[in-house]
N, CA, C and O atoms as a printed pandas DataFrame, in Angstrom:
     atom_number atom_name residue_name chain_id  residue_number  x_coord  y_coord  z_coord
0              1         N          UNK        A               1    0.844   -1.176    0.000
1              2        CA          UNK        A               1    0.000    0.000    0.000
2              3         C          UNK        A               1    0.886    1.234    0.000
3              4         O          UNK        A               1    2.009    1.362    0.488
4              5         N          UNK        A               2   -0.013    2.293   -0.786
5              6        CA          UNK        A               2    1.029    3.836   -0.511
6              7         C          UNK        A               2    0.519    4.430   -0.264
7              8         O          UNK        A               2   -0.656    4.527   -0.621
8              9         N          UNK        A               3    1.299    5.428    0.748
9             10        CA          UNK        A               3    0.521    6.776    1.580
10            11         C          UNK        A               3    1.799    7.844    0.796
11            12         O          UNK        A               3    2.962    7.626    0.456
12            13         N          UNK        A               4    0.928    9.025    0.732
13            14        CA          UNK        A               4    1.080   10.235    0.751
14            15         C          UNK        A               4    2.085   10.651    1.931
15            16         O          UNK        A               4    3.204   11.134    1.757
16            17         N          UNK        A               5    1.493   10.380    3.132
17            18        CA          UNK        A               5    2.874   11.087    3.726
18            19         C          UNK        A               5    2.896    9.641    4.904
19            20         O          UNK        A               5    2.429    8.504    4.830
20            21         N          UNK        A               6    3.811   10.497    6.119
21            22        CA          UNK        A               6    4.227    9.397    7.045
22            23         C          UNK        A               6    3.237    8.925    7.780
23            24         O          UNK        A               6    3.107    7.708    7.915
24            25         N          UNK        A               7    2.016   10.198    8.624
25            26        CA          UNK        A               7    1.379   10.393    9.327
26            27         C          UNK        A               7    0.340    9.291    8.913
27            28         O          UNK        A               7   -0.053    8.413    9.682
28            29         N          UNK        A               8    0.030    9.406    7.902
29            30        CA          UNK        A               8   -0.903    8.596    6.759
30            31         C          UNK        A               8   -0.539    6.940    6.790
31            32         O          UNK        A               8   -1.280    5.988    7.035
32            33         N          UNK        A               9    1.103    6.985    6.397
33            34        CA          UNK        A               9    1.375    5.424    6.699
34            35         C          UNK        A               9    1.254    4.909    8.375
35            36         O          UNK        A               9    0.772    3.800    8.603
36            37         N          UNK        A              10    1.594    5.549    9.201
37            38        CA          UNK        A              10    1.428    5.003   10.078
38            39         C          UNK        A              10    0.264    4.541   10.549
39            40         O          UNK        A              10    0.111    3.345   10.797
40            41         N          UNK        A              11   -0.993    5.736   10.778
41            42        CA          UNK        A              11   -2.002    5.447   10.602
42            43         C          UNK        A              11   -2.312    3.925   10.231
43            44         O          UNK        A              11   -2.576    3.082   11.089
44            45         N          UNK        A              12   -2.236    3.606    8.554
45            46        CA          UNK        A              12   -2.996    2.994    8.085
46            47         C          UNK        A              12   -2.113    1.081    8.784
47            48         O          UNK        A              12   -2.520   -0.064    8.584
48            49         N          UNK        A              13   -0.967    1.537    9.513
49            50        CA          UNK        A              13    0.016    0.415    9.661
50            51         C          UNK        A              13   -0.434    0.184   11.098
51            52         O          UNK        A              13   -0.640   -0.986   11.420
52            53         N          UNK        A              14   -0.652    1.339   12.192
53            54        CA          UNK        A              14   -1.817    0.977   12.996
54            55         C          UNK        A              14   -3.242    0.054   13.177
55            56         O          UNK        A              14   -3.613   -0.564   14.175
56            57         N          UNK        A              15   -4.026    0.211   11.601
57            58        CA          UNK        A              15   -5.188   -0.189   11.426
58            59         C          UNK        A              15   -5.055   -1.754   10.808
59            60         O          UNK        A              15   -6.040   -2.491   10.776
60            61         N          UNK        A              16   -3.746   -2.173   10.328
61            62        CA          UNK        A              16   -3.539   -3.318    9.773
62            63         C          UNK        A              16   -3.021   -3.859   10.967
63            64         O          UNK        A              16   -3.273   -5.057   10.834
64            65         N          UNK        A              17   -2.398   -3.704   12.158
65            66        CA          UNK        A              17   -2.156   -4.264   13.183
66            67         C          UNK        A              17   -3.263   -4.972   14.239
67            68         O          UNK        A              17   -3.220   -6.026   14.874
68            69         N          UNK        A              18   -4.608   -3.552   14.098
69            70        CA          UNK        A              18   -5.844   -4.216   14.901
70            71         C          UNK        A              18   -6.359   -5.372   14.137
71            72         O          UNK        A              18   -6.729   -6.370   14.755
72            73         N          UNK        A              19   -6.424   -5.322   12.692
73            74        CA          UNK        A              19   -7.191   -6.639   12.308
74            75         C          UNK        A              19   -6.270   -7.506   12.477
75            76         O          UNK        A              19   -6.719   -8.644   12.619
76            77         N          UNK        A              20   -5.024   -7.408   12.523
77            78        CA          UNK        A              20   -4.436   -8.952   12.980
78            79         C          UNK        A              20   -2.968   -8.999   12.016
79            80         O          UNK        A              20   -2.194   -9.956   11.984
80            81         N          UNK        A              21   -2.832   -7.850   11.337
81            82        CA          UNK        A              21   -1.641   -8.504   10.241
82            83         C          UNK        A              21   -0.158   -8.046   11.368
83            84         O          UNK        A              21   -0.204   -6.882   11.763
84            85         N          UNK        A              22    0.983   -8.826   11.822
85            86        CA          UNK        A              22    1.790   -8.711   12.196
86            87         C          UNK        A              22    3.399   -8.779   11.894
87            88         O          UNK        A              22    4.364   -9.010   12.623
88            89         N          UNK        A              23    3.250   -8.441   10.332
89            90        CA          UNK        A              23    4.630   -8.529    9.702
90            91         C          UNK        A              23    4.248   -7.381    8.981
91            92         O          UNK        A              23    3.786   -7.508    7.848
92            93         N          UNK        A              24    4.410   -6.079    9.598
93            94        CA          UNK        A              24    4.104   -4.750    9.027
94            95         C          UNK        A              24    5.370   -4.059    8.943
95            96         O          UNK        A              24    5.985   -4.067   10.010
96            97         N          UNK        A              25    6.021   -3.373    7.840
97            98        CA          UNK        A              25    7.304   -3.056    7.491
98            99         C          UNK        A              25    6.538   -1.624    6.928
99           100         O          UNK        A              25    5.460   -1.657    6.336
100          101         N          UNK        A              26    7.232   -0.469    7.199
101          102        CA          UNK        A              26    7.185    0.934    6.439
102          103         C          UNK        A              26    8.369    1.298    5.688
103          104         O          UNK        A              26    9.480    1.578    6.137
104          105         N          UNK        A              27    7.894    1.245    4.213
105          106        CA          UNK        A              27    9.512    1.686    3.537
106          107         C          UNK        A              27    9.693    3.135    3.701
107          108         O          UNK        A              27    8.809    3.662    3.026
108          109         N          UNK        A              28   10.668    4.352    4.476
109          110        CA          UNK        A              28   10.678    5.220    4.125
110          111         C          UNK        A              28   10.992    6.075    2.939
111          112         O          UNK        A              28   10.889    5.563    1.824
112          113         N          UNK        A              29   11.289    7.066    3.034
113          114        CA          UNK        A              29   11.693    7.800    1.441
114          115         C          UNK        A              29   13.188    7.629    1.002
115          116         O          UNK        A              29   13.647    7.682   -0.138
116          117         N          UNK        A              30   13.760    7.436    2.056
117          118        CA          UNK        A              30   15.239    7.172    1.904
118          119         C          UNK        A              30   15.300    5.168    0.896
119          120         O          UNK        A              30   16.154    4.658    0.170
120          121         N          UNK        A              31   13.950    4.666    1.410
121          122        CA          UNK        A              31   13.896    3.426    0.477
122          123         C          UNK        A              31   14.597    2.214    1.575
123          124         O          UNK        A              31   15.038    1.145    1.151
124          125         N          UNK        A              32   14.600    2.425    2.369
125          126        CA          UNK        A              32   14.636    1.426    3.531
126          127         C          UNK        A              32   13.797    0.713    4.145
127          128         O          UNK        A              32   13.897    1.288    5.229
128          129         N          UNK        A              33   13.073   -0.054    4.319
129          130        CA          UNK        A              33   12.258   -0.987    5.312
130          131         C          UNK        A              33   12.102   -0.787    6.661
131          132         O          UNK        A              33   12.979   -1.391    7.279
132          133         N          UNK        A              34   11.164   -0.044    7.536
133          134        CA          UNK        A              34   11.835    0.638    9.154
134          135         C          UNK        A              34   10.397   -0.092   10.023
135          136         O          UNK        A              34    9.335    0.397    9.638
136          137         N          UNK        A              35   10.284   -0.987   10.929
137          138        CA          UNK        A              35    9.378   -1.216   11.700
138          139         C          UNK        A              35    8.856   -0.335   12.113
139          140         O          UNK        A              35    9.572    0.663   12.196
140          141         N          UNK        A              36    7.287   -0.167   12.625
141          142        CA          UNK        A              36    6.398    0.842   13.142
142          143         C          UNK        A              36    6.879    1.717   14.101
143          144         O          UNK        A              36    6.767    2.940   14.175
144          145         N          UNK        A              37    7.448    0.892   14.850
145          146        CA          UNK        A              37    8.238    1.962   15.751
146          147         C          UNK        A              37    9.370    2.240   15.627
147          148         O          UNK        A              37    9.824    3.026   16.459
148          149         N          UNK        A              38    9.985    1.890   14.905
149          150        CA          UNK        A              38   11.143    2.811   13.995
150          151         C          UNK        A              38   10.941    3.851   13.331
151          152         O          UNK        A              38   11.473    4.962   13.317
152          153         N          UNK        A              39    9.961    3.293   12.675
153          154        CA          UNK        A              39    9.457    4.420   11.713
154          155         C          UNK        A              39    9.195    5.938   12.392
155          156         O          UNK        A              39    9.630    7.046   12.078
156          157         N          UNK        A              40    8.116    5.410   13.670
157          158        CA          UNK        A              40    7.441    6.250   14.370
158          159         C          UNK        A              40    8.435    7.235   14.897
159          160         O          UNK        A              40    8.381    8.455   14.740
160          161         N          UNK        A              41    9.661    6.328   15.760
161          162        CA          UNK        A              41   10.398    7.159   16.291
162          163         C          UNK        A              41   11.566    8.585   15.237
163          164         O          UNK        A              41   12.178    9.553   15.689
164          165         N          UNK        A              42   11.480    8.245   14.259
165          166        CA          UNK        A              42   12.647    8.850   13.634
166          167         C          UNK        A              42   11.588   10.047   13.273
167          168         O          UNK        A              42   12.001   11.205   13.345
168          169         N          UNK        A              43   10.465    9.840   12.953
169          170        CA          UNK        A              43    9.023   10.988   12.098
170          171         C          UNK        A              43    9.497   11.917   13.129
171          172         O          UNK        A              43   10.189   12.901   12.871
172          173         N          UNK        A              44    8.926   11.422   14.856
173          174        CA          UNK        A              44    8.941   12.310   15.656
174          175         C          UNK        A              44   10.245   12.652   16.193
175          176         O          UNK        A              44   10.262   13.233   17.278
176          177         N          UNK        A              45   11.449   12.360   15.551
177          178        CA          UNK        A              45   12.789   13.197   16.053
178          179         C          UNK        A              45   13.215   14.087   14.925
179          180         O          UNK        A              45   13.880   15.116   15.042
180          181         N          UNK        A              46   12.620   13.419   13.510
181          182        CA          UNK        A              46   12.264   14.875   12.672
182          183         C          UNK        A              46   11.770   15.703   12.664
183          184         O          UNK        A              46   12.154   16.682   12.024
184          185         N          UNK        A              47   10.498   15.678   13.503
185          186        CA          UNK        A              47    9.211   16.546   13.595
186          187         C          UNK        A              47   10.098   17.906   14.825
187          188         O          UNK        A              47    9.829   19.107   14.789
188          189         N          UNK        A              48   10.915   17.393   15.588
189          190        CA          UNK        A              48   11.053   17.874   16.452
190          191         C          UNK        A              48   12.359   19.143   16.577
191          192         O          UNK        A              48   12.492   20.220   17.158
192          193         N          UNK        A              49   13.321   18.117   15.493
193          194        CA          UNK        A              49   14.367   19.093   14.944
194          195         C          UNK        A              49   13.625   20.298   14.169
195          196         O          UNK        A              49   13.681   21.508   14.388
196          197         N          UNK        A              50   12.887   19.551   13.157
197          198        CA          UNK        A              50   12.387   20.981   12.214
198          199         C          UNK        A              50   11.387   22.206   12.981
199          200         O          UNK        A              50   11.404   23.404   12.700
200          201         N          UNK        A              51   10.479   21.498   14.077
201          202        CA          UNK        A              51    9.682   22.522   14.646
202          203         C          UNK        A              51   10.509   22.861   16.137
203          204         O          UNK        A              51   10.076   23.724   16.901
């Protein structure tokens, strides 16, 4: 699946976790493979440098 932005993938990687899917991978833009909370964590240490 593709999202538009991060906020969006996570989201939707959230909603595939409640129905049950548990091999959930987010490729970022850099083109890497980053687990949910990888993912999660790096958004919000970007989010945090830039704001």
């Amino acid at each position: 699946m593709r999202r538009d932005n991060a906020e969006a993938a996570v989201k939707k990687a959230k909603e595939l976790m409640d129905d049950g899917c548990w091999d959930i991978e987010i490729t970022g833009p850099d083109g890497h493979a980053h687990e949910l909370a990888e993912f999660e964590a790096q958004q919000t240490a970007g989010a945090d440098r830039a704001g």
